[in-house]
FIGUDO-80366 format. One record per residue (C-alpha): x, y, z; residue in one letter. Coordinates in steps of 0.25 Angstrom, whole numbers, padded with zeros to 4 digits, always signed. Layout:
% residues N
XYZA ...
***
This chain:
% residues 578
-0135+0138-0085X -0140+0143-0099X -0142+0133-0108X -0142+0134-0123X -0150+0124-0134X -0144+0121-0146X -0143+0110-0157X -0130+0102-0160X -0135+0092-0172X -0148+0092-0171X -0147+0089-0157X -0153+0099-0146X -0145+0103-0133X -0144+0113-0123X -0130+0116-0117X -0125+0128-0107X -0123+0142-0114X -0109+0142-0117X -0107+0127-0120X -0098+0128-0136X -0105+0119-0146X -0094+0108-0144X -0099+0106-0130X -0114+0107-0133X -0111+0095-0145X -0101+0087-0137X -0113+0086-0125X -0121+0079-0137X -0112+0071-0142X -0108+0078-0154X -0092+0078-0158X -0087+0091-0163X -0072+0089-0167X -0062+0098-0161X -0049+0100-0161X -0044+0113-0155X -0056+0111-0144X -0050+0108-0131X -0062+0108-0119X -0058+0124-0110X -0043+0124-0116X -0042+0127-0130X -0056+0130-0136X -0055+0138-0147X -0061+0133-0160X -0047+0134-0167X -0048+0121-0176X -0063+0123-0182X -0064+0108-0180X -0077+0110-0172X -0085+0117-0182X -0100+0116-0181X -0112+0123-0189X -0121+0130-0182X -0133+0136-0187X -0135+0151-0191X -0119+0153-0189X -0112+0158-0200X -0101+0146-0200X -0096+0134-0192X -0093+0136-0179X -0082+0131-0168X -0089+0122-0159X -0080+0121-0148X -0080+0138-0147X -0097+0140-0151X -0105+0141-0138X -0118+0138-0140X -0131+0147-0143X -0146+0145-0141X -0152+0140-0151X -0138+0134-0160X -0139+0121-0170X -0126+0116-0172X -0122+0105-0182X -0108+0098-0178X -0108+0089-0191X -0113+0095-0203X -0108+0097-0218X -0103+0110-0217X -0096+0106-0202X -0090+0093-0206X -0085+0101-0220X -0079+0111-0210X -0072+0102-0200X -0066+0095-0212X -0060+0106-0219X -0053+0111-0204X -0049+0096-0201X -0042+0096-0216X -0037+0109-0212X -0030+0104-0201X -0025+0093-0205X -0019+0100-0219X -0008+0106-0210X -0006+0095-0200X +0007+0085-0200X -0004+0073-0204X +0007+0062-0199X -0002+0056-0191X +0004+0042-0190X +0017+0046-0185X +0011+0056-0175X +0009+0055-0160X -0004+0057-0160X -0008+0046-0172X -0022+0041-0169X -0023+0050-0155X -0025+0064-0164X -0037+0072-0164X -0034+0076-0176X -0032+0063-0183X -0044+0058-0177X -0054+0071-0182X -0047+0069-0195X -0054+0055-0195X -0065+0057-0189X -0069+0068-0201X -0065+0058-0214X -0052+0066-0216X -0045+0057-0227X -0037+0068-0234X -0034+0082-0231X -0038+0091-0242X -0028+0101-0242X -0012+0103-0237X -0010+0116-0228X +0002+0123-0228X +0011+0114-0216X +0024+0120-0209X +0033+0111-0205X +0036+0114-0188X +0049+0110-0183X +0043+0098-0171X +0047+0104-0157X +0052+0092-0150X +0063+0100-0140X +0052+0098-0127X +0056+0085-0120X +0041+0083-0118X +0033+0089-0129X +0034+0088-0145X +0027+0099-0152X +0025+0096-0167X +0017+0107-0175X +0016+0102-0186X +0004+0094-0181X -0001+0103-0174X -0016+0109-0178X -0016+0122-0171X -0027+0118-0162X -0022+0125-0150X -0026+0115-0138X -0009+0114-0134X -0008+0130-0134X -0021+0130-0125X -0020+0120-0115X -0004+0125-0114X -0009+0138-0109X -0022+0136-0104X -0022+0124-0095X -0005+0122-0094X -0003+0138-0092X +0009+0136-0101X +0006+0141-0115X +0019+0139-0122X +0013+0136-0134X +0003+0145-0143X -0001+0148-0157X +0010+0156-0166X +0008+0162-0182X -0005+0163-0188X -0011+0155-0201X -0005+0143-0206X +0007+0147-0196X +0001+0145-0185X +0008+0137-0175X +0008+0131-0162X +0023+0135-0155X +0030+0140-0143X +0034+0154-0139X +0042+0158-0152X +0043+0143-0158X +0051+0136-0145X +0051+0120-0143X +0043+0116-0131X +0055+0115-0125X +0058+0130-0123X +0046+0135-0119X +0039+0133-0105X +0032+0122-0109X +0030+0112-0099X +0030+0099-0105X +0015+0095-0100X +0011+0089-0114X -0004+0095-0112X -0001+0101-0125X +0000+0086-0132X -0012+0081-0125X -0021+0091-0132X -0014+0094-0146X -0025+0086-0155X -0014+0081-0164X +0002+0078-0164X +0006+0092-0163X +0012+0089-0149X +0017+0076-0143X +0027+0070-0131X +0041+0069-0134X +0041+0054-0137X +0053+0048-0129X +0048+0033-0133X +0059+0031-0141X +0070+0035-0130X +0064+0023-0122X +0062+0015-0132X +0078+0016-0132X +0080+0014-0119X +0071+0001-0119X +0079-0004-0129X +0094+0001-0121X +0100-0013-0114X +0108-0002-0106X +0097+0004-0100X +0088+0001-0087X +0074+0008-0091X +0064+0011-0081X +0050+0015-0084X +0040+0024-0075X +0025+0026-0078X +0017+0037-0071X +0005+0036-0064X -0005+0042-0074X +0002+0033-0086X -0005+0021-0080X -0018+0027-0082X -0016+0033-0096X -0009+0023-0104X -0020+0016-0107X -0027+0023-0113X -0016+0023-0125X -0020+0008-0127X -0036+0012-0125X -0038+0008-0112X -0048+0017-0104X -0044+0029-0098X -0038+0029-0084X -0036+0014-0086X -0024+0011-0076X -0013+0003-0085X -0001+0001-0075X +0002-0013-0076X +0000-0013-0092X +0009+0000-0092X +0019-0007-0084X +0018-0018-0093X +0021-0013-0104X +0034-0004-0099X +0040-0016-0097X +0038-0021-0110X +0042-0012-0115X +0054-0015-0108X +0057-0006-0099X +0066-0013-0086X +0056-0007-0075X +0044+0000-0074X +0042+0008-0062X +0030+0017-0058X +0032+0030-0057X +0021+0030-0044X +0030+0026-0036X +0039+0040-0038X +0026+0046-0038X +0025+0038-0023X +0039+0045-0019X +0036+0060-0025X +0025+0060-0015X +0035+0057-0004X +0046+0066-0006X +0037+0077-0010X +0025+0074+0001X +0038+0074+0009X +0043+0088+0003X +0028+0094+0005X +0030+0091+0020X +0042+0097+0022X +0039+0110+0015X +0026+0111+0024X +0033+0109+0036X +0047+0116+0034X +0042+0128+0026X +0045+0124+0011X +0039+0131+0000X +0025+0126-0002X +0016+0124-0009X +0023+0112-0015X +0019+0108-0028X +0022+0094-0036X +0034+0092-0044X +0027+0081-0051X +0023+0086-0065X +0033+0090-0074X +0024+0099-0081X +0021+0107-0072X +0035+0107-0063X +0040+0115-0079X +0027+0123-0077X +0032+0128-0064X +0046+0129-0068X +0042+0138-0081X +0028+0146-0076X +0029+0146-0060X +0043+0143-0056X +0040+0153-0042X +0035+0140-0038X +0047+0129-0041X +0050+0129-0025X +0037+0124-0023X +0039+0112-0031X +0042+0100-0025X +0056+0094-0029X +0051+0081-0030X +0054+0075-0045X +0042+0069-0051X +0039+0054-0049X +0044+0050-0063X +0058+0058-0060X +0058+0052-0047X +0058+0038-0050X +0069+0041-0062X +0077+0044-0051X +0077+0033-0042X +0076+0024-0055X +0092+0029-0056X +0094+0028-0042X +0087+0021-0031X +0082+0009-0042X +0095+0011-0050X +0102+0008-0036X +0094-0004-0031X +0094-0011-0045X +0110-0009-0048X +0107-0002-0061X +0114+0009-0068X +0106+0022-0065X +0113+0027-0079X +0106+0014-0084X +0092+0016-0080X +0082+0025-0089X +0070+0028-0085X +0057+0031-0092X +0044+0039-0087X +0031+0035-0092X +0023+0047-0090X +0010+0056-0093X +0017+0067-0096X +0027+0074-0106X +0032+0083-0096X +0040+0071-0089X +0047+0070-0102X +0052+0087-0100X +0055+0083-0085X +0062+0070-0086X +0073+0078-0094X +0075+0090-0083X +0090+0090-0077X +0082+0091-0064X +0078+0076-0065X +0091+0070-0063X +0099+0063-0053X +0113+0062-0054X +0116+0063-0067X +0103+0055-0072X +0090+0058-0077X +0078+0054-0069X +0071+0050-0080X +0076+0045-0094X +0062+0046-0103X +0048+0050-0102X +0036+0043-0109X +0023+0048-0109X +0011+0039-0108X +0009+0041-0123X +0023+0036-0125X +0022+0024-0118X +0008+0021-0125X +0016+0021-0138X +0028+0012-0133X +0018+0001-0130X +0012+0001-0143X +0024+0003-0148X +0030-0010-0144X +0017-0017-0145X +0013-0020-0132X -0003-0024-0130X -0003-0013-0120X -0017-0018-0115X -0013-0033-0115X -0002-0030-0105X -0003-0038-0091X -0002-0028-0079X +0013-0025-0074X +0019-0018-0062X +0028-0008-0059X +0043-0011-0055X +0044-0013-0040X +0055-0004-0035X +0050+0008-0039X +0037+0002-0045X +0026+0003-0032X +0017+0016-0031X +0005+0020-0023X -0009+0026-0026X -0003+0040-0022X +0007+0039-0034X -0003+0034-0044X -0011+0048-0042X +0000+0055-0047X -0004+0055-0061X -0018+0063-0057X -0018+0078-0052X -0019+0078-0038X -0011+0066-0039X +0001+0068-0032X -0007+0078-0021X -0013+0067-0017X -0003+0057-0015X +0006+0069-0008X -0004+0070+0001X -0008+0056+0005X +0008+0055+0009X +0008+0069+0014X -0003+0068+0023X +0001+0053+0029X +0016+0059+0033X +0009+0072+0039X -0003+0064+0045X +0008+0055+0051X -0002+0042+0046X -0008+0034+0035X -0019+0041+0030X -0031+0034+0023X -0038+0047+0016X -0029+0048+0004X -0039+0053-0008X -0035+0066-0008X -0047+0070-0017X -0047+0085-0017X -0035+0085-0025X -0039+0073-0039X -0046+0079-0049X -0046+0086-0063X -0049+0102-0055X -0036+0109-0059X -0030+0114-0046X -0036+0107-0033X -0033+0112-0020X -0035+0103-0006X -0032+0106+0008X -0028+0092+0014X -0028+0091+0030X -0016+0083+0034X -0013+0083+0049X -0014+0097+0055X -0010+0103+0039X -0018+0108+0029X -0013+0103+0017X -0016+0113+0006X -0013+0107-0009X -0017+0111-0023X -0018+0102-0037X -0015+0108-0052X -0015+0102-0064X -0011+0107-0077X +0000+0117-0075X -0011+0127-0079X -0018+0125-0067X -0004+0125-0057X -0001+0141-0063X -0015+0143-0058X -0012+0136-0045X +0001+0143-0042X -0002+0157-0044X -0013+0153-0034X -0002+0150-0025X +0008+0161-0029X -0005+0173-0027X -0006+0165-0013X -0021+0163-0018X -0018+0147-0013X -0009+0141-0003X -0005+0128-0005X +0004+0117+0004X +0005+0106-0011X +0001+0109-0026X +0002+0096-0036X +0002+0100-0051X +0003+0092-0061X +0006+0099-0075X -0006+0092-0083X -0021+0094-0082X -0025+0081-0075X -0011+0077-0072X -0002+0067-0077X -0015+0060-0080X -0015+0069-0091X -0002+0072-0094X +0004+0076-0107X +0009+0062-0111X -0004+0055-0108X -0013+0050-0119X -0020+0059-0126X -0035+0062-0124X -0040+0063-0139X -0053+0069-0133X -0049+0080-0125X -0063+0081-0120X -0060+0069-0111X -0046+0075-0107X -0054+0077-0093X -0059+0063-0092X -0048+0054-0095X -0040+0062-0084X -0050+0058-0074X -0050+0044-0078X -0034+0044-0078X -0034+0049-0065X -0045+0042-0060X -0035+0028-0065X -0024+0034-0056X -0035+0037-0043X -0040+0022-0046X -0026+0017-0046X -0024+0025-0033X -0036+0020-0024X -0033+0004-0028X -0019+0006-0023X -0012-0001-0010X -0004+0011-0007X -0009+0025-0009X +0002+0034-0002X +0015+0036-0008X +0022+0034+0005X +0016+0020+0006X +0024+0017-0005X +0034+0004-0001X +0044+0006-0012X +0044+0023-0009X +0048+0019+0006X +0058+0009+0002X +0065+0019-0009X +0065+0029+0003X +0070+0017+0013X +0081+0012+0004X +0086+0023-0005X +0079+0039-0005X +0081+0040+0013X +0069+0050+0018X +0058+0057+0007X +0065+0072+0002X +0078+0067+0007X +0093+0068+0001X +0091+0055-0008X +0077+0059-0014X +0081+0074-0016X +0093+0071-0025X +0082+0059-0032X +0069+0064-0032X +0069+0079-0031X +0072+0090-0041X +0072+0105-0042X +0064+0113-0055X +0070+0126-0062X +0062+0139-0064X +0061+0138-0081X +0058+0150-0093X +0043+0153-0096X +0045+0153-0112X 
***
């Protein structure tokens, strides 16, 4: 490898040819600010925020776009860098809606935080502003452009790692804007609802539609029966909104505080993730045996079920017709438990904690409802239910550990894994492989399919079949996947995809990462939590469940039977690519 010397600061190092000058100061320790930088996405030197002097050039230059040359002295900090950097910052900030303590992003914004750290305590000049209408039709997403900074990181990582790109630049000058094909809301283009877009936007420009107040309502209804649901990669996220360390499983503070908040029951959505592994490990046999369509793919994610519905819809027969686990348990919290309580099922509301603003999009389709009745009533993301704590002043860390409800409360290892790509293959196959093999298997760490690589591929012996399955994450990464699969280039018995880089580790309504540098390593940490809770279970196998074979014994029959099919399956809809 050719190696380059060069001088950041006085201080001499050697890096590989090609390494930018960001790169070769951040392996020195030296903090360049950035705004518009995001690491292989967006890395265009847009926002001038990175400016650095370098000796002999005829001006300050972009560090995050400056590869390094033999011989180069840079200075990160000096008079004429610190003047420049100022003037952009002031720049920025002239046309930005500076509401900052009635913004979502209050004390959680790059650029609050870059304004303080440069001694910013009055912004020199007023640029023209133009007031934008605030898109708020999506059910999911709330697009605000008046705060937005032009940086670009929502328009690139919508088209390059989501294969979506239904947002761009538009107008030139100070008319530049962020927008849809010719100005439509979100709701109207084939936007898929993932939220990636909010997790990287630097500032307030994008947010999650805020349903807390819905609930907040329905706490306070004497009427109303409300049931609350957390997913599997909430527990080991929430934390982190009350500074505890990354991956940190909170479940019993979590429940906890549901039920002071004062919600009636608070059941774990693992325990829907236990019975989608039934009905769709059983559906996966059926279609090897009797000739359905294969490959099957997951109907788990919402993001990427509206993905396939908008980009791929050739494949919508491959997907499984199971709801997903939230949808699932809405439906038997106004049935089955509904039934065995004596409650009124038009009485019962239920509310989805989840890490994603997808569920929010999904929760509202007419496909999700039975007999009359919507699956689910509300969505909140884990950012949403960080603020409801500290909105009603609990101590979140002083909470005493809680349990789920019983009833539909009790979950295994598989179901936990969920929230991690590769998550549900694995728990598939640890059922999959018992009910084929006839026997209780003890090698469940199904390895080859955990991990942060984008699309994985496994072939698992199980009996006298060769299982061939595949894992994508980030819808990005499923297109790529699937025109493997329509080229017959790969030939697959079980595909997962989870809409989100990561997973719903990382889904749009997690925390955000103010360092996107460490986007990668808090993933691995929240996954690892999910793995940790996994291995230190009882039960590992979603089949092993007592209150799954007791919901079948008493009330669903057999798996993918009549009962389950009017509950707990759905159909999809081929949609408009706008």
């Amino acid at each position: 490898m050719d190696m380059v010397n060069l001088t950041i600061d006085g201080i001499k190092t050697q890096v590989p040819k090609g390494t930018t000058v960001l790169e070769a100061a951040k392996g020195l320790n030296i903090n360049i600010p950035t705004l518009c930088f995001l690491k292989d996405i967006n890395e265009v030197g847009a926002c001038r925020m990175c400016l650095v002097e370098v000796k002999g050039a005829r001006s300050l230059q972009a560090a995050c776009v400056l590869p390094v040359a033999e011989g180069m002295e840079v200075k990160t900090s000096s008079k004429a860098v610190r003047e420049a950097r100022t003037t952009v910052l002031k720049l920025i900030l002239a046309r930005h809606e500076r509401e900052c303590l009635t913004c979502s992003r209050n004390l959680n914004c790059e650029l609050q935080k870059m304004a303080e750290e440069a001694g910013i305590d009055a912004v020199d000049y007023e640029g023209e502003k133009i007031e934008y209408k605030v898109d708020m039709a999506s059910p999911s997403i709330v697009r605000d452009q008046n705060k937005c900074i032009l940086c670009g990181r929502c328009i690139s990582i919508c088209k390059n790692i989501q294969g979506t790109g239904v947002i761009n630049f538009a107008n030139r000058g100070v008319n530049t804007t962020v927008t849809t094909s010719y100005g439509r809301s979100l709701s109207e283009v084939a936007c898929i609802n993932c939220g990636q877009c909010i997790k990287v936007c630097p500032v307030g420009a994008l947010r999650e539609k805020d349903d807390r107040d819905r609930v907040w309502e329905a706490l306070e209804n004497d009427q109303l029966y409300v049931i609350a649901q957390t997913a599997p990669a909430v527990r080991v996220a929430l934390g982190e909104e009350f500074g505890l360390p990354v991956g940190t499983n909170v479940e019993g503070k979590m429940v906890s505080a549901l039920r002071r908040l004062g919600f009636d029951k608070v059941f774990d959505t693992d325990f829907a993730a236990d019975l989608t592994i039934i009905e769709e490990g059983t559906e996966l046999i059926s279609r090897i045996k009797n000739g359905g369509k294969l490959p099957m793919i997951t109907s788990c994610s919402p993001g990427w079920i509206k993905y396939c519905e908008h980009y791929h819809n050739d494949f919508i027969d491959n997907l499984s017709t199971c709801k997903s686990p939230h949808q699932m348990l809405g439906a038997l919290a106004k049935s089955y438990y509904a039934e065995k309580m004596n409650i009124d099922p038009n009485k019962i509301f239920v509310v989805s904690i989840m890490p994603c603003t997808a569920k929010k999009f999904e929760s509202g389709r007419e496909e999700l409802t039975v007999d009359g009745l919507r699956d689910v009533d509300a969505v909140l993301t884990t950012r949403e239910l960080a603020k409801m704590i500290k909105e009603a002043g609990i101590d979140f860390k002083a909470l005493e550990n809680d349990r789920f409800d019983k009833v539909m409360g009790e979950s295994t290892g598989a179901a936990v894994i969920f929230g991690a790509t590769g998550g549900v293959m694995e728990a598939a196959l640890r059922t999959v492989a018992d009910i084929l093999e006839g026997k209780d298997l003890d090698n469940i760490d199904y390895t080859p399919v955990r991990g942060l690589e984008g699309i994985k591929e496994a072939t698992v012996k199980i009996g006298d079949l060769d299982v061939n399955v595949a894992v994508a994450h980030g819808t990005g990464n499923a297109g790529k996947l699937l025109e493997r699969v329509r080229n017959g280039e790969a030939d697959y018995h079980f595909i997962e995809v989870m809409g989100c880089p990561g997973g719903c580790i990382n889904g749009g309504g997690q925390p955000i990462i103010m360092d996107k540098e460490k986007t990668e390593e808090v993933c691995r940490l929240r996954a690892q939590g999910l793995y940790d809770i996994d291995k230190a279970m009882p039960m590992r196998k979603s089949h092993k469940n007592p209150e799954i074979k007791a919901l079948y014994d008493e009330y669903l029959g057999e798996a993918n039977g009549h009962k389950a099919h009017h509950l707990l399956h759905t159909h999809y809809v081929k949609r408009e690519r706008i």
